[in-house]
DRENDO-1510 file (C-alpha; in Angstrom, 1 decimal, always signed):
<recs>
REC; n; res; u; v; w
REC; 1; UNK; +24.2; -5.2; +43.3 .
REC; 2; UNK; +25.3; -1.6; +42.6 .
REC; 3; UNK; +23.2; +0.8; +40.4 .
REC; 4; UNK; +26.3; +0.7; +38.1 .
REC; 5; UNK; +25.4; -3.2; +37.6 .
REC; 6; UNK; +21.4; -3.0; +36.6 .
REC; 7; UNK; +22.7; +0.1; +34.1 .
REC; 8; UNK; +24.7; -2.5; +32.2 .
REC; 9; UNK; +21.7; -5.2; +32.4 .
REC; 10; UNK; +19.5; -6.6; +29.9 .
REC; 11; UNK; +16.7; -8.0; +30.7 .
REC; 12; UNK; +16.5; -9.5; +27.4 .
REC; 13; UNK; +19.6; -11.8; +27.8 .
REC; 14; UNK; +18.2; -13.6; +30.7 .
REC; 15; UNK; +17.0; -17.1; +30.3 .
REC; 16; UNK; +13.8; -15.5; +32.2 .
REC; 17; UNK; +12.9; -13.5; +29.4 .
REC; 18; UNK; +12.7; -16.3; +26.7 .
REC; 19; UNK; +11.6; -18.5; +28.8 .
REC; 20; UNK; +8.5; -15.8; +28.9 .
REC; 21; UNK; +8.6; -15.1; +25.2 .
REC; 22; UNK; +7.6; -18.8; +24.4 .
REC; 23; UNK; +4.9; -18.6; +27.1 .
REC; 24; UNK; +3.7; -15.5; +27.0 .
REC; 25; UNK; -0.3; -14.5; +26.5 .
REC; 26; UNK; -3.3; -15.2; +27.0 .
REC; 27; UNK; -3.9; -18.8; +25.9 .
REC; 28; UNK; -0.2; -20.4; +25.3 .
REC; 29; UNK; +0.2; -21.2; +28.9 .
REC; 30; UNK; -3.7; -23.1; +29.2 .
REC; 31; UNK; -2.8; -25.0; +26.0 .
REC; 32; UNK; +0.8; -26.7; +27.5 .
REC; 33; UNK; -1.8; -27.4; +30.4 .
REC; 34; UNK; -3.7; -28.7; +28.5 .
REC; 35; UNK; -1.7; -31.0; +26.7 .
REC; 36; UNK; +0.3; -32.1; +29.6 .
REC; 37; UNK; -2.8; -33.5; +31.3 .
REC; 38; UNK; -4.3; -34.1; +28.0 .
REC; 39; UNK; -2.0; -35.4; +24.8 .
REC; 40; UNK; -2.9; -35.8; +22.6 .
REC; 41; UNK; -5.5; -32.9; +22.0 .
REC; 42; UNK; -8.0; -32.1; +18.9 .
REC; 43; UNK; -8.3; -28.6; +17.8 .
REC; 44; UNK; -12.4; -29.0; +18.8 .
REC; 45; UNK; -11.1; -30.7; +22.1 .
REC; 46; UNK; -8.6; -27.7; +22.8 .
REC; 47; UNK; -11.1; -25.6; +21.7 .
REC; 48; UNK; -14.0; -26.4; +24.1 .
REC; 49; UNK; -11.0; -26.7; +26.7 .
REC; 50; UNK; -10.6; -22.9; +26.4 .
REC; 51; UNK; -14.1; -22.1; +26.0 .
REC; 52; UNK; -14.0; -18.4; +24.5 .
REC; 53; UNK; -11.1; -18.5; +22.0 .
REC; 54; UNK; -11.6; -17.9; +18.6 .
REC; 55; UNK; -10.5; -20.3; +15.8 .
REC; 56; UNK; -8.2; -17.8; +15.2 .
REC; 57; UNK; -6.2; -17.3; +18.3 .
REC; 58; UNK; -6.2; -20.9; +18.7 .
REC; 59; UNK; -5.1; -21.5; +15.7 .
REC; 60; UNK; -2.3; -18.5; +15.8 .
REC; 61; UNK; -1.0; -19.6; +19.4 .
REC; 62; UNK; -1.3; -23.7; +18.2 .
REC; 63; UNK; +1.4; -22.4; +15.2 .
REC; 64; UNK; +3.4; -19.9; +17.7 .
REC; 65; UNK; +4.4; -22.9; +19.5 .
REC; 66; UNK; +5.0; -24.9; +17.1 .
REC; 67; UNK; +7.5; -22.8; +15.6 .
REC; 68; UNK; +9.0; -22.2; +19.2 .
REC; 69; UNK; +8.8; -26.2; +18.8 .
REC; 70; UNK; +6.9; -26.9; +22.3 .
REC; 71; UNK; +4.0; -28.6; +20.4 .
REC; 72; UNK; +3.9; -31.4; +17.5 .
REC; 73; UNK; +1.1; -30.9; +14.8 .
REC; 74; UNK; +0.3; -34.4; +13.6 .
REC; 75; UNK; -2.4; -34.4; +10.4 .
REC; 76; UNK; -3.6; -37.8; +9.1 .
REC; 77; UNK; -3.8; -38.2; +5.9 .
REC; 78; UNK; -8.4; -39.0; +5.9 .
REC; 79; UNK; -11.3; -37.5; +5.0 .
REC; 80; UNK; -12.0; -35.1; +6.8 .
REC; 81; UNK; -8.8; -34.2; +8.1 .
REC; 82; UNK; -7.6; -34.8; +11.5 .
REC; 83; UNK; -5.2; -33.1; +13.5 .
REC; 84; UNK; -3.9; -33.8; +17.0 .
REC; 85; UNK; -1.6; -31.6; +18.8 .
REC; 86; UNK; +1.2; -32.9; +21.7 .
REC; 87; UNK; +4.1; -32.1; +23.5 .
REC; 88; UNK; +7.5; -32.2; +21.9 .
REC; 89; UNK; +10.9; -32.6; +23.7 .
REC; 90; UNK; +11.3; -29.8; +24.5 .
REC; 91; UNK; +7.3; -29.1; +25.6 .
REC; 92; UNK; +7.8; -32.0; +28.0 .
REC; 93; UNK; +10.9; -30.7; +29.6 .
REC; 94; UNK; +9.0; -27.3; +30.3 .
REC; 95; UNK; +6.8; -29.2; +32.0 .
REC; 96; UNK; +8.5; -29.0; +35.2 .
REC; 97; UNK; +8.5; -25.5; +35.3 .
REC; 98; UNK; +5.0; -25.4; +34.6 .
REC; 99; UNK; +3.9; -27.7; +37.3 .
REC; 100; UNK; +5.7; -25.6; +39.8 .
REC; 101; UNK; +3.1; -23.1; +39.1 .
REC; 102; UNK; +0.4; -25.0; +40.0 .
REC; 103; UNK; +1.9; -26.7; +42.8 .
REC; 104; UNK; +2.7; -23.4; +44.1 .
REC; 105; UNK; -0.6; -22.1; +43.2 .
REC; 106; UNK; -2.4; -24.7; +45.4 .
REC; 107; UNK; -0.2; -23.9; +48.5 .
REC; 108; UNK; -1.3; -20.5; +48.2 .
REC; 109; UNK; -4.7; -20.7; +46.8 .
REC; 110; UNK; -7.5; -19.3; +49.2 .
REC; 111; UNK; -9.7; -21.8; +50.3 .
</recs>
């Protein structure tokens, strides 16, 4: 690759980069674990999962991807309200990608 070539680029095109936006922080990335060894997941499940997160960052990530639509939000209609959070489609098929992190994070963990 030329300098000519990374002058033109955008890093912001690549499939790498949204793949990040939808993943990115602090707590997005525990919650998909979560939920993929989890699902479904309470809020006061996910909660205690994280252990330090407010009810608002939970709460903001929970509805950042769901709008990305990685996560379903199921309420029941009772008294008192519950709500279970789970993979969609398109959560599952991340997946993958995910699990080669910690596949690759145990082949080079320390012991």
């Amino acid at each position: 690759m030329s300098k000519k070539d990374i002058e033109n680029a955008n890093f912001n095109d690549t499939g790498y980069s949204y793949t990040l936006s939808l993943i990115a922080g602090k707590y997005k990335p525990v919650i998909l674990y979560c939920l993929m060894e989890y699902e479904p997941v309470r809020f006061n499940e996910m909660q205690r999962y994280l252990k330090k997160v407010s009810d608002k960052t939970l709460s903001q990530n929970l509805k950042e991807l769901e709008s990305d639509n990685l996560i379903i939000r199921k309420v029941y209609p009772q008294i008192p309200p519950k709500v279970e959070y789970s993979l969609s489609e398109k959560g599952h098929s991340l997946m993958a990608v995910l699990d080669q992190l910690c596949v690759w994070g145990m082949e080079h963990r320390e012991q």
